[in-house]
C-alpha distance (Angstrom), angle and dihedral (degrees) to the residues before:
residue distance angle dihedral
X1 . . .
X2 3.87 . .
X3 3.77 120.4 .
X4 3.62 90.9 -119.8
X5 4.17 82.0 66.1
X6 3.59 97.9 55.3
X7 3.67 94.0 41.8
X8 4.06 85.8 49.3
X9 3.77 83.7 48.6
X10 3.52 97.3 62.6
X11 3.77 94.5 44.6
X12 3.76 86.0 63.0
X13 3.77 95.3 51.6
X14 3.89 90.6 74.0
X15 3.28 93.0 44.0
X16 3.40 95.1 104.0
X17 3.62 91.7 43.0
X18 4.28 88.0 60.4
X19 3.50 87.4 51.6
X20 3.22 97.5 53.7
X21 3.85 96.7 42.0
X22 3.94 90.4 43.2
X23 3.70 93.5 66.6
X24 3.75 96.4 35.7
X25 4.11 88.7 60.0
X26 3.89 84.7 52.1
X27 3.70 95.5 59.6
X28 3.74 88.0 38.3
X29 3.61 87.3 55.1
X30 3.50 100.5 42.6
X31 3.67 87.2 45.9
X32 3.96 90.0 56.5
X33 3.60 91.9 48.8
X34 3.72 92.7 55.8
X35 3.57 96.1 47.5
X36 3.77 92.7 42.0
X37 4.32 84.5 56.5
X38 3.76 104.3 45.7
X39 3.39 94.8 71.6
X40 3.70 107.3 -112.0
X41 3.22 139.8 132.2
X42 3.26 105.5 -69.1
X43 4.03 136.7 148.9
X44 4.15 114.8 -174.5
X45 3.37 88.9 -162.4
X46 4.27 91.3 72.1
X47 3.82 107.1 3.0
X48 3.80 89.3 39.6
X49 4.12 84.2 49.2
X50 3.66 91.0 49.2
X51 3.83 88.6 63.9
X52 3.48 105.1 29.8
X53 3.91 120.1 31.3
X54 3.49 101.1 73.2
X55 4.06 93.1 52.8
X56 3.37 93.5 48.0
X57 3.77 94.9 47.6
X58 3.64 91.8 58.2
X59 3.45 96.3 36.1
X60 4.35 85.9 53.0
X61 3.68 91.2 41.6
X62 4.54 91.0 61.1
X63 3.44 81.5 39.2
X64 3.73 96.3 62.1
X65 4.00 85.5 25.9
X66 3.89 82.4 77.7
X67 3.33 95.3 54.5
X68 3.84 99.4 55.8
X69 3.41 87.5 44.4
X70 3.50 95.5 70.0
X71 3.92 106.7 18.1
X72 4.00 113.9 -70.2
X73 3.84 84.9 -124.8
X74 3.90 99.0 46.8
X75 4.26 97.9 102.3
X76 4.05 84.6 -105.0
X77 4.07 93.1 53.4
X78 3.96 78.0 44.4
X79 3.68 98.6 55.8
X80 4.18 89.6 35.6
X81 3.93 87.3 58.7
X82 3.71 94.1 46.4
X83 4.24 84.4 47.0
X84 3.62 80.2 59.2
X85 3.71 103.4 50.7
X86 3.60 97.0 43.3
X87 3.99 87.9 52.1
X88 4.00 86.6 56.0
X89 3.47 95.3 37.7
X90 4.12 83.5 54.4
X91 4.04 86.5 48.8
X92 3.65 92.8 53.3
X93 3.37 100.4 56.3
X94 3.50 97.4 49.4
X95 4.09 104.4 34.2
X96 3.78 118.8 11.8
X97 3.92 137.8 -75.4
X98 3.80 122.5 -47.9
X99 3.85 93.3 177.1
X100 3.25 127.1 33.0
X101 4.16 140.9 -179.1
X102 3.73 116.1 -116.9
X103 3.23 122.7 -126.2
X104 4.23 145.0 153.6
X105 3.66 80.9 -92.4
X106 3.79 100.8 60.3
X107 3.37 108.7 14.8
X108 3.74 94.8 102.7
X109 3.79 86.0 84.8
X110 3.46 93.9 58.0
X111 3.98 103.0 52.9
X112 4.18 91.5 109.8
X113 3.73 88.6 58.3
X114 4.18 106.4 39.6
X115 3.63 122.2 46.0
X116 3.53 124.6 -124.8
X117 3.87 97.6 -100.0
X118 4.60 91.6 56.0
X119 4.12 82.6 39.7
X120 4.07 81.4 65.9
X121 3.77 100.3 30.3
X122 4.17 87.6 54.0
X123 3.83 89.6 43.4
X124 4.09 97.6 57.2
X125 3.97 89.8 38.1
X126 3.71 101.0 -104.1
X127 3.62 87.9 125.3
X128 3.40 146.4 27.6
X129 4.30 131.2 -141.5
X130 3.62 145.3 173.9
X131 3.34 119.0 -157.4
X132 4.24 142.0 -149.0
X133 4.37 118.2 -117.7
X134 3.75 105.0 -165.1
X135 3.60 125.5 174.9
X136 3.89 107.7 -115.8
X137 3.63 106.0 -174.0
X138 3.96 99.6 -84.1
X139 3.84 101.2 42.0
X140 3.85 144.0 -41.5
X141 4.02 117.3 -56.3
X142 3.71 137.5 166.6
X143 3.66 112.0 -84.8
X144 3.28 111.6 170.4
X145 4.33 132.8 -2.0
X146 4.33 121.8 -163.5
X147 4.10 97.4 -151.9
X148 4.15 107.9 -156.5
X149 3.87 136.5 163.8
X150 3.57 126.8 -155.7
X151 3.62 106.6 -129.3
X152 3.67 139.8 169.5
X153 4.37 128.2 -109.4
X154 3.61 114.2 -115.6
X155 3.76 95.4 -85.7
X156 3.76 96.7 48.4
X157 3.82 91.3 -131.3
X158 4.27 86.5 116.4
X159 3.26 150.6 36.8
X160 3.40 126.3 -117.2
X161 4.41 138.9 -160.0
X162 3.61 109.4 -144.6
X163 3.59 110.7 -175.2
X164 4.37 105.7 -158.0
X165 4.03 97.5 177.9
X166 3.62 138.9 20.3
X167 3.91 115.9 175.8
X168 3.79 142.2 157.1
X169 3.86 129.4 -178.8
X170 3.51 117.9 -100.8
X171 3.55 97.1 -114.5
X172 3.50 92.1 53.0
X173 3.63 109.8 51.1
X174 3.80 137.0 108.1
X175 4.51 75.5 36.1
X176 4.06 89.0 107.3
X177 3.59 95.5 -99.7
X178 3.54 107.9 121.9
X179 3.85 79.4 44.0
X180 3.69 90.7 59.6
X181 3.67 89.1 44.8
X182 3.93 94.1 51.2
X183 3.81 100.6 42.6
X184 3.95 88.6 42.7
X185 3.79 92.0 64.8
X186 3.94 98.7 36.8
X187 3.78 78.4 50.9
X188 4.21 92.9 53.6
X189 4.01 83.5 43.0
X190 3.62 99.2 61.0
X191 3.84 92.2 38.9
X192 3.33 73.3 68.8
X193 3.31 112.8 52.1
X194 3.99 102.6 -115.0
X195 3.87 120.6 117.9
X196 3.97 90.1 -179.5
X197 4.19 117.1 110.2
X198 3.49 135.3 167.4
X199 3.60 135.4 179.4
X200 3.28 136.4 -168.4
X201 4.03 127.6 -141.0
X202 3.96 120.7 -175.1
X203 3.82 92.0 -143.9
X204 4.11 91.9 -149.8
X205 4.19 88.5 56.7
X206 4.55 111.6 112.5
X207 3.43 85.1 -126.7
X208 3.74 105.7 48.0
X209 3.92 90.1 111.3
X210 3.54 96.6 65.3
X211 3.30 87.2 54.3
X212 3.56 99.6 51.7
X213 4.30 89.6 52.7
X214 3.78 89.8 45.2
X215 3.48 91.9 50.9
X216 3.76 97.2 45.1
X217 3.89 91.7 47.1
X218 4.25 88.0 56.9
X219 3.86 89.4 45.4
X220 3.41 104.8 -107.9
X221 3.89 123.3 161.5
X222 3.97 111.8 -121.9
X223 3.63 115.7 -157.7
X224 4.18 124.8 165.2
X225 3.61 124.7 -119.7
X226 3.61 151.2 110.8
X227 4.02 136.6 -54.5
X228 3.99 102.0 -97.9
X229 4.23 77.2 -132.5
X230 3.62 120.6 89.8
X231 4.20 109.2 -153.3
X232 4.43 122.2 -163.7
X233 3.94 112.4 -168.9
X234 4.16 103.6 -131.4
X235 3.74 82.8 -126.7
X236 3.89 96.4 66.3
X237 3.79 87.0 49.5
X238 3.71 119.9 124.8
X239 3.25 127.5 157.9
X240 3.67 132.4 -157.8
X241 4.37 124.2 -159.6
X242 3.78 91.5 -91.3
X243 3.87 88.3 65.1
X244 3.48 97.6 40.4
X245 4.15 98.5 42.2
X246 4.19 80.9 52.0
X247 3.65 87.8 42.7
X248 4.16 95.2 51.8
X249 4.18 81.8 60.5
X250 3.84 98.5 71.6
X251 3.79 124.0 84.6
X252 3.78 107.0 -143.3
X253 3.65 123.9 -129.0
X254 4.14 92.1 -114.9
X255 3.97 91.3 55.1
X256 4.19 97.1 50.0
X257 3.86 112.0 87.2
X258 4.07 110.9 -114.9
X259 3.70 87.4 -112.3
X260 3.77 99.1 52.9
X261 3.70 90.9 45.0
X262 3.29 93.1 62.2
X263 3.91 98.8 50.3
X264 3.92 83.5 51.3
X265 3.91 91.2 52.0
X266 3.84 83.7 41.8
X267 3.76 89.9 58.4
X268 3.98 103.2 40.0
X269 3.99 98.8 42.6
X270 3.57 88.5 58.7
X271 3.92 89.2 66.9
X272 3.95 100.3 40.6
X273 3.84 113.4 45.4
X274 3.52 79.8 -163.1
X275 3.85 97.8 69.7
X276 3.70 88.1 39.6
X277 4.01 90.5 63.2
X278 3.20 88.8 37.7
X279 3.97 96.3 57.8
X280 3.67 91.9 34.8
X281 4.12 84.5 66.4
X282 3.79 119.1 108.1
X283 3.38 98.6 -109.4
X284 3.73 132.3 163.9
X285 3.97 115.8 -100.6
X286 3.99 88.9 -111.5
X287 4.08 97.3 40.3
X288 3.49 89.0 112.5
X289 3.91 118.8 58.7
X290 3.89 119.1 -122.6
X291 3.64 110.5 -143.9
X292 4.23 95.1 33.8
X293 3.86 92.1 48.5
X294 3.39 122.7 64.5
X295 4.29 158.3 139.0
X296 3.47 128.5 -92.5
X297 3.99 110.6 -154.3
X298 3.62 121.7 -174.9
X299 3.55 132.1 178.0
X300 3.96 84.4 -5.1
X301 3.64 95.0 -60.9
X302 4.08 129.2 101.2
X303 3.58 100.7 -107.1
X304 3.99 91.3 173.2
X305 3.45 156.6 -35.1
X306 3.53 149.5 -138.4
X307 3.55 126.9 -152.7
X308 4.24 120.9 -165.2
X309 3.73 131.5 -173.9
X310 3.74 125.4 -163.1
X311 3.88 112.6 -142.9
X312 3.61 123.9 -150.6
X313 3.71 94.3 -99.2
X314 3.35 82.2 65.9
X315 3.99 91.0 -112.4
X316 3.83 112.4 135.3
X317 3.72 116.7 -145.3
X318 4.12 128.9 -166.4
X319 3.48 100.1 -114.6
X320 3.83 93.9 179.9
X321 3.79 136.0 3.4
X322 3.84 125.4 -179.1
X323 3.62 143.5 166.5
X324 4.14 144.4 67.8
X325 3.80 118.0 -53.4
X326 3.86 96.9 -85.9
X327 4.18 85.6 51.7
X328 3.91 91.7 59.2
X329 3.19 103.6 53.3
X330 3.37 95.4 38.9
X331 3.95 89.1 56.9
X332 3.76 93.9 47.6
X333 3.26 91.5 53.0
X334 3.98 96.4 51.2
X335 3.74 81.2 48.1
X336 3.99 98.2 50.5
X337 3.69 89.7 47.6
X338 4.01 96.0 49.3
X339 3.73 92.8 45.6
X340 3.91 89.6 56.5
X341 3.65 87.6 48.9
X342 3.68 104.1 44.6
X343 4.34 111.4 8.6
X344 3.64 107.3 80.6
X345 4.19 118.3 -108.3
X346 3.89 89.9 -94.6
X347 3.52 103.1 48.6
X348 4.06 109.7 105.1
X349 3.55 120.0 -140.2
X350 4.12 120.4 -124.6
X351 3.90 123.1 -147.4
X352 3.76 127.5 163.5
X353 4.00 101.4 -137.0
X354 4.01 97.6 -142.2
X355 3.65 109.6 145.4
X356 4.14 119.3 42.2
X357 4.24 83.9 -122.2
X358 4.00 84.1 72.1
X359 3.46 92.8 51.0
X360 3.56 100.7 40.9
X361 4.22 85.6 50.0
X362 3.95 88.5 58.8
X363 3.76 97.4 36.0
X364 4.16 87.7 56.8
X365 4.00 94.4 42.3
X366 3.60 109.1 32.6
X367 3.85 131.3 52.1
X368 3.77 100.7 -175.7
X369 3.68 109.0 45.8
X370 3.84 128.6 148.8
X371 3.56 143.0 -127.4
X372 4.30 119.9 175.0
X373 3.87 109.7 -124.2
X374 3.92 97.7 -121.6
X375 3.86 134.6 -174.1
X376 4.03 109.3 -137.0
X377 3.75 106.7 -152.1
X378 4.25 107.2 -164.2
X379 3.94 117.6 -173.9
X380 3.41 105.0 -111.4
X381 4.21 113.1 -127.9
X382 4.37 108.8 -107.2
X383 3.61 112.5 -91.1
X384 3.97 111.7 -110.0
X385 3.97 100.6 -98.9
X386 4.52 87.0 9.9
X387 4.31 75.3 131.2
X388 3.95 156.4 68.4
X389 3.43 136.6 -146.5
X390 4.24 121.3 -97.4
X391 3.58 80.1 -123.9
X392 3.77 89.1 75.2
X393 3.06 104.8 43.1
X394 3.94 101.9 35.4
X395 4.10 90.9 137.5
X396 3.45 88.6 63.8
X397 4.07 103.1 46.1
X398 3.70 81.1 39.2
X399 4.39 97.2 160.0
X400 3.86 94.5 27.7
């Protein structure tokens, strides 16, 4: 028996089960429409959810059940994802919003399910969400959010989904939502056209073993290692007169006329189309910190720059760092020496380790450094013949 067969096989044990919640969602519907006609009070968005969101949940979540079951990019998962966007597509136009994209403007209904720190990182752009309206009784809320970014690999030749956060309320898991959430976004991916996901897992998180299933089930790759971040608690700081002569070199942000900050930013972005994105952002006036971010200038020139932001937990992460050898440590060092000065003795300190330099700078200075035990989970590329044809399974892409 091939694989293909017993993966077939378990498409045909809900087949019942579709059936059954197929004609269910047409007497829903045609029980919404006639309510929604006779005049009476009636709002879709809760009395139509009082029907309906449950069926369709269950209905979405075999739906995108197929898909893993096969490979979400094998051309079945393909057409079992697009199954499952035009059946919430067909929800939203007739009761309200099941998924939603986060923004400044809506993200106060999502506060249970993002911490403070993503709230601010969505807000200024860094990253990206969607987020999960649920009926809870009363009304629609947020009730669970999947934050991503699209990023490049290390060469820049592709792109790259890396998904930060997935979380549902307690009360509402093990409903299909982070499903929903999940096959939504690999959905958007392959629209498209990129087959490369990535996921990150804090290994030390409660719920990192429903993680590890779901992640499995959607044939993702799980391999053990370390946060690509390196973190230093401002308590463990100590500094020594090589850090602070280095440090005494840098010209923070707060002490460079507006003006002549932005003929230095003029002048560096043009040689890091990094920076230049970066800049180009919309950020808020005081995104990036003062006294922690600042210019190197040697010989008269900008030679780099390092630019800080302090999140609301207080943490304060390297949002940029550029410049030769000499400019980088001379930057972390301004930066070290400000945070002892200004960050209070809990705040951790973020850096993204991406040239050996960096790491050699912390190896030399700092015993006690950190780095987050992580599980990367890759999508694996569909197995050659890991599919079927729509053909044989036309009951279940029924309005594809």
């Amino acid at each position: 028996m091939s694989l293909n067969d017993v993966f077939y096989r378990r498409l045909i044990d809900s087949e019942a089960e579709i059936e059954e919640l197929d004609a269910k969602i047409d007497d829903g519907m045609e029980l919404h429409w006639q309510k929604k006609e006779s005049g009476d009070s009636y709002d879709p968005n809760t009395d139509g959810r009082q029907i309906l969101e449950q069926l369709y949940e269950r209905r979405l979540y075999l739906q995108y059940n197929g898909a893993k079951t096969f490979h979400p990019y094998s051309e079945f998962g393909r057409l079992c994802l697009m199954r499952a966007q035009t059946m919430i597509d067909e929800y939203e136009k007739e009761i309200g919003v099941l998924n939603t994209r986060i923004t400044e403007n809506n993200v106060d209904r999502f506060i249970g399910v993002l911490t403070e720190d993503l709230i601010d990182d969505i807000c200024s752009g860094r990253y990206q969400a969607i987020g999960a309206l649920r009926y809870d009784g009363s009304g629609v809320s947020g009730v669970g959010a999947l934050v991503y970014m699209v990023d490049t690999d290390r060469l820049g030749d592709e792109y790259i989904l890396r998904i930060k956060w997935l979380f549902v309320k307690e009360q509402f898991r093990r409903h299909g939502v982070a499903t929903t959430l999940l096959g939504g976004i690999l959905w958007k991916n392959r629209v498209l056209q990129n087959e490369n996901v990535l996921v990150e897992v804090p290994i030390d998180k409660e719920w990192y073993g429903a993680y590890y299933n779901m992640l499995c089930d959607w044939h993702f790759d799980l391999e053990a290692g370390y946060s690509p971040q390196l973190y230093l608690r401002v308590s463990d700081l100590k500094l020594n007169e090589d850090i602070e002569e280095m440090a005494s070199r840098v010209t923070p942000l707060k002490k460079m006329e507006v003006s002549n900050r932005k003929k230095v930013f003029d002048i560096l972005e043009k040689k890091d189309a990094r920076l230049y994105t970066l800049l180009h952002r919309k950020l808020p006036a005081d995104y990036f910190d003062e006294m922690l971010s600042g210019f190197y200038i040697k010989d008269g020139k900008p030679a780099g720059v390092l630019l800080a932001h302090r999140l609301p937990s207080q943490m304060v992460r390297v949002e940029y760092m550029g410049g030769d050898y000499q400019a980088n440590w001379t930057l972390l060092s301004h930066m070290l020496k400000m945070a002892k000065k200004h960050c209070a003795s809990f705040a951790v300190l973020e850096f993204s380790v991406e040239t050996e330099e960096v790491g050699d700078y912390f190896d030399e200075y700092f015993d006690e450094h950190l780095r987050i035990p992580m599980v990367m989970a890759d999508l694996q590329k569909p197995e050659r013949g890991q599919d079927i044809g729509p053909e044989d399974a036309a009951w279940f892409l029924s309005g594809v």
